[in-house]
C-alpha positions as CSV (number, residue, x, y, z in Angstrom):
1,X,0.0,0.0,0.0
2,X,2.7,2.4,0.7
3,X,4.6,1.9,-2.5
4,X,1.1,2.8,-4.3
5,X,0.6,6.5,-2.1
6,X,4.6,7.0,-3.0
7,X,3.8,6.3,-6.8
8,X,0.7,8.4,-6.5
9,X,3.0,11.2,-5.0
10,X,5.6,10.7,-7.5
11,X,3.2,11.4,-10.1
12,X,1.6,15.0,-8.5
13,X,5.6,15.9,-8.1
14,X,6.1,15.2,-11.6
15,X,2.9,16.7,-12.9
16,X,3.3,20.0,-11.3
17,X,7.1,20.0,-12.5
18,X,5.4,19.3,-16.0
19,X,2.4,22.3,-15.5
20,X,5.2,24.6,-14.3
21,X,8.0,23.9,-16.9
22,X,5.6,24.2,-19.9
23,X,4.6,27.4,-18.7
24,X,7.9,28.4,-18.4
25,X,8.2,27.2,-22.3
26,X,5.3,29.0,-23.1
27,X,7.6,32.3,-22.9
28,X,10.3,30.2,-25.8
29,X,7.7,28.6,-28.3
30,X,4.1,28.6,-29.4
31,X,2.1,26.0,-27.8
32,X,2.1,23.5,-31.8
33,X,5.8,24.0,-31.6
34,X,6.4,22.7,-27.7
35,X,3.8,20.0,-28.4
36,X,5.5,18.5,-31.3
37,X,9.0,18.6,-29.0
38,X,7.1,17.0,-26.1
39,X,5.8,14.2,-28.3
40,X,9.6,13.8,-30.3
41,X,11.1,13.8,-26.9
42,X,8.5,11.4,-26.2
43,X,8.9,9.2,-28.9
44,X,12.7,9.1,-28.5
45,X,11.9,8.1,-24.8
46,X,9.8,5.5,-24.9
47,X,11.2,3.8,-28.5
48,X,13.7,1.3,-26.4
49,X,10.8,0.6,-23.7
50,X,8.7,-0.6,-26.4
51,X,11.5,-1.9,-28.8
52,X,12.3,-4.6,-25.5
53,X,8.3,-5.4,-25.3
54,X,8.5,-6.4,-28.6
55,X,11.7,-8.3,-28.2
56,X,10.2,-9.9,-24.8
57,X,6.3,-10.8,-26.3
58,X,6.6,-10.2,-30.0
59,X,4.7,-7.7,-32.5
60,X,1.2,-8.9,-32.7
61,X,-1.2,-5.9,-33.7
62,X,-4.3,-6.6,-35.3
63,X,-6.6,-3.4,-36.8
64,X,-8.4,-2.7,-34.1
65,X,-5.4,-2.5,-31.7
66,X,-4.0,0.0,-33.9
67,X,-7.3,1.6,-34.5
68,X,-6.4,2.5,-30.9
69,X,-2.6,2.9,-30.9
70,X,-3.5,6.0,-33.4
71,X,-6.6,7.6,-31.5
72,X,-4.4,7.1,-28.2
73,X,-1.4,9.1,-30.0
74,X,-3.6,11.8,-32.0
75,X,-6.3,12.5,-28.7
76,X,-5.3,11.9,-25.6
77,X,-1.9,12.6,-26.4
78,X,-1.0,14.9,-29.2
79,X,-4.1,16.6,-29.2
80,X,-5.1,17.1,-25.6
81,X,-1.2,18.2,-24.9
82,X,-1.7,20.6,-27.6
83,X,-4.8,22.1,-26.0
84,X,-3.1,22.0,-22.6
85,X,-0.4,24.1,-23.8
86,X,-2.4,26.5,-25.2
87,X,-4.5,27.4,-21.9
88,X,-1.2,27.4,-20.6
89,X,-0.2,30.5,-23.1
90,X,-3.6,32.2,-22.1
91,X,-4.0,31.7,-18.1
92,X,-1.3,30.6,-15.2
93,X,-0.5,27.2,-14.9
94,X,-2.0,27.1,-11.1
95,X,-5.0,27.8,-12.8
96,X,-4.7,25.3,-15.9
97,X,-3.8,22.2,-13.8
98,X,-7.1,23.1,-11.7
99,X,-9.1,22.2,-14.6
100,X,-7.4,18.8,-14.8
101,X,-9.0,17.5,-12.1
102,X,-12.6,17.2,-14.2
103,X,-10.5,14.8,-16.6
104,X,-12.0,11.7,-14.6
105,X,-15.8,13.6,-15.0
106,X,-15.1,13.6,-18.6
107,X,-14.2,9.8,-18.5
108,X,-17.1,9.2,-16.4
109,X,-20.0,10.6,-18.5
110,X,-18.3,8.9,-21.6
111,X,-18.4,5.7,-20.4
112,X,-21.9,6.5,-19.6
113,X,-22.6,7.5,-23.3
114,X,-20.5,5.1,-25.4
115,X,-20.0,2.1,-23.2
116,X,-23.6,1.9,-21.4
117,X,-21.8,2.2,-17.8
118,X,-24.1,2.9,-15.1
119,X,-23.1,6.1,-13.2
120,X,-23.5,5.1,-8.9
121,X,-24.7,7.5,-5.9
122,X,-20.9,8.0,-5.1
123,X,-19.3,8.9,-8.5
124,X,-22.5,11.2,-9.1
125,X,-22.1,13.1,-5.7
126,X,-17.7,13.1,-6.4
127,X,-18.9,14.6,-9.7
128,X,-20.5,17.2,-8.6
129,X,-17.4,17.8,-5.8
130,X,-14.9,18.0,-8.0
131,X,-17.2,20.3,-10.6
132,X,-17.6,22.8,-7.5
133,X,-14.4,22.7,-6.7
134,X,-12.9,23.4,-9.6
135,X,-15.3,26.3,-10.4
136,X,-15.0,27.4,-6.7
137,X,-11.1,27.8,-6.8
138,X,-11.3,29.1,-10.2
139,X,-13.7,31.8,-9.3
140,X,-11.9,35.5,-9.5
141,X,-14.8,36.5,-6.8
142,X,-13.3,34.0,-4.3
143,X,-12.5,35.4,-0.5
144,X,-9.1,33.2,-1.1
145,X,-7.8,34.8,-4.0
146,X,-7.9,38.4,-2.0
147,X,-5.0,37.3,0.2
């Protein structure tokens, strides 16, 4: 259990050195440009992790595994950087990560509307949590914000 908070730590430390330092390169390049670096970088990255899957389990890919290889690579990741960046180039990055946290919302309602997933009490009533929340701390009108 620990080794699952630590990972879950690792990956807020990482994602806020992420949100921060593509602000930062926000100031360099337009948000296209750092998007295409991130996913070269990317590429380059991850090419011997999958090269030694291969090697390990072979290549076995039929069409609609890489139906989903390329909507993986061109919406939740080229695409969904690229609009990332670009809030980044319009508001601060404290504010931009904020709106990350309705990414599991998003995830819930579409498995509600493609994949006929039933929606419970709990995830309805954290829906609506999170959704305050976010528009809560993202309210210019909040007492917080006058600190």
């Amino acid at each position: 259990m620990l080794i699952g908070v630590l990972l879950v730590f690792c990956a807020a430390v990482t994602g806020a050195f992420y949100t921060t330092s593509a602000r930062y390169f926000m100031g360099k390049f337009k948000p296209l440009t750092l998007t295409t670096i991130q996913n070269v970088l990317a590429f380059i990255f991850f090419t011997p992790a999958a090269a030694a899957e291969i090697v390990k389990y072979g290549f076995k890919m039929n069409t609609g595994g890489f139906a989903a290889v390329v909507f993986l690579g061109i919406f939740a990741s080229a695409l969904a950087f690229l609009c990332f960046n670009k809030a980044l180039s319009l508001i601060e990055a404290g504010k931009a990560s904020l709106f990350l946290n309705v990414i599991p919302i998003i995830s819930l309602v579409s498995a509600w509307l493609i994949l006929g997933e039933r929606i419970n009490y709990l995830q309805g009533m954290g829906g609506i949590v999170v959704i305050a929340g976010v528009m809560f701390a993202s309210d210019r009108r909040a007492e917080f914000h006058k600190l």
